[in-house]
N, C-alpha and C positions, 0 to 999 in steps of 0.2 A: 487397155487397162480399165478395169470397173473402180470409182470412186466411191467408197459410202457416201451413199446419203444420210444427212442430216437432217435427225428429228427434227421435228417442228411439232410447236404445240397445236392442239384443233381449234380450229375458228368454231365462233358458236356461242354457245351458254356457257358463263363462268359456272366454276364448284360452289355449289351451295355452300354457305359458311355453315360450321357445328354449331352448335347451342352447348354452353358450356351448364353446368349444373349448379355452377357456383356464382352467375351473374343475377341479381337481381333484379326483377322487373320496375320498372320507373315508377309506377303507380304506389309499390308497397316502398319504396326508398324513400317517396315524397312524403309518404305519410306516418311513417315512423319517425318519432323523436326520440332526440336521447338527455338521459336526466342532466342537471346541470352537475357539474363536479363539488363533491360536496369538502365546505372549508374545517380545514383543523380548527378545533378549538386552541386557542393560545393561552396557555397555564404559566404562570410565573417561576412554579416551583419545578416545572417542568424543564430539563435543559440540556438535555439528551441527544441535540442536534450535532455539535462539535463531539467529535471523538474525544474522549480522555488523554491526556498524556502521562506516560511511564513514570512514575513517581521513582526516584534514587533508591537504591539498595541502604536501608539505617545500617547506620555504623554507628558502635559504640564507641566513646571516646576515649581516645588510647592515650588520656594525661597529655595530650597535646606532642604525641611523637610525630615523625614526620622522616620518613625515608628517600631519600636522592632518587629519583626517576630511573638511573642508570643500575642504583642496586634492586630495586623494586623491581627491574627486568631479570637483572641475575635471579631474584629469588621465586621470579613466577618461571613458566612456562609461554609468558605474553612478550608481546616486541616491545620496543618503544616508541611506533606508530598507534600499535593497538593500544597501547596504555592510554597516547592522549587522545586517540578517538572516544574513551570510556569514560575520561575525563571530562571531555567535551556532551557526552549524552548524560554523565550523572553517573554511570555507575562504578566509576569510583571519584574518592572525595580528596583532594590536595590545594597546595596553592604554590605561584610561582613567589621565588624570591626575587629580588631588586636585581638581580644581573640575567633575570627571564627564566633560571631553573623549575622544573620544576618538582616540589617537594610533595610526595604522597603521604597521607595521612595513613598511619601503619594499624587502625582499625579494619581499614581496607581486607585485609589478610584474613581478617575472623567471618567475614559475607561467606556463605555459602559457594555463588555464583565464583568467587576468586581463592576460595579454599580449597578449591575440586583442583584448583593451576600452582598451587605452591609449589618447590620441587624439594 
């Protein structure tokens, strides 16, 4: 029975290494500088760093009406999670009463944004 032999590498002279085209030579690395990073000026009036936050949908005041959470669901197209998530961001205006309900303000209905969800 004949075994393969196994290759072996050649004794000898290592592979010359490539030269890549993108390495640069120590002499011009050394001698190159780089500018220093230059500073913002700080303006007072300027204040553009913080993002804005979403200002509440205005509602007009509807003589101080104010609809039960539960019928304000019946008369949208919204749940009563989404309602007080919306509550909770601003975009719509209520308040709770003294036993935790809570009561929407029925300008709510004339926004745009909750006009498109009446049913």
């Amino acid at each position: 029975m004949k075994m393969a032999a196994k290759s072996q590498p050649k004794k000898g002279k290592p592979a010359p290494k490539k030269k890549t085209s993108k390495s640069v030579p120590k002499k011009a690395a050394a001698t190159k500088k780089s500018a220093p990073p230059k500073k913002a000026k700080a303006t007072a009036t300027k204040k553009s760093a913080a993002p804005k936050k979403a200002q509440p949908a205005k509602v007009k005041s509807s003589a101080g009406k104010r609809i039960p959470l539960a019928d304000f669901v019946n008369m949208t197209y919204l749940t009563e999670t989404g309602v007080k998530e919306w509550l909770r961001r601003g975009r719509l205006t209520g308040l709770q009463n003294e036993s935790g309900e809570w009561m929407i303000d029925a300008a709510n209905l004339e926004v745009p944004a909750i006009k498109r969800l009446v049913r």
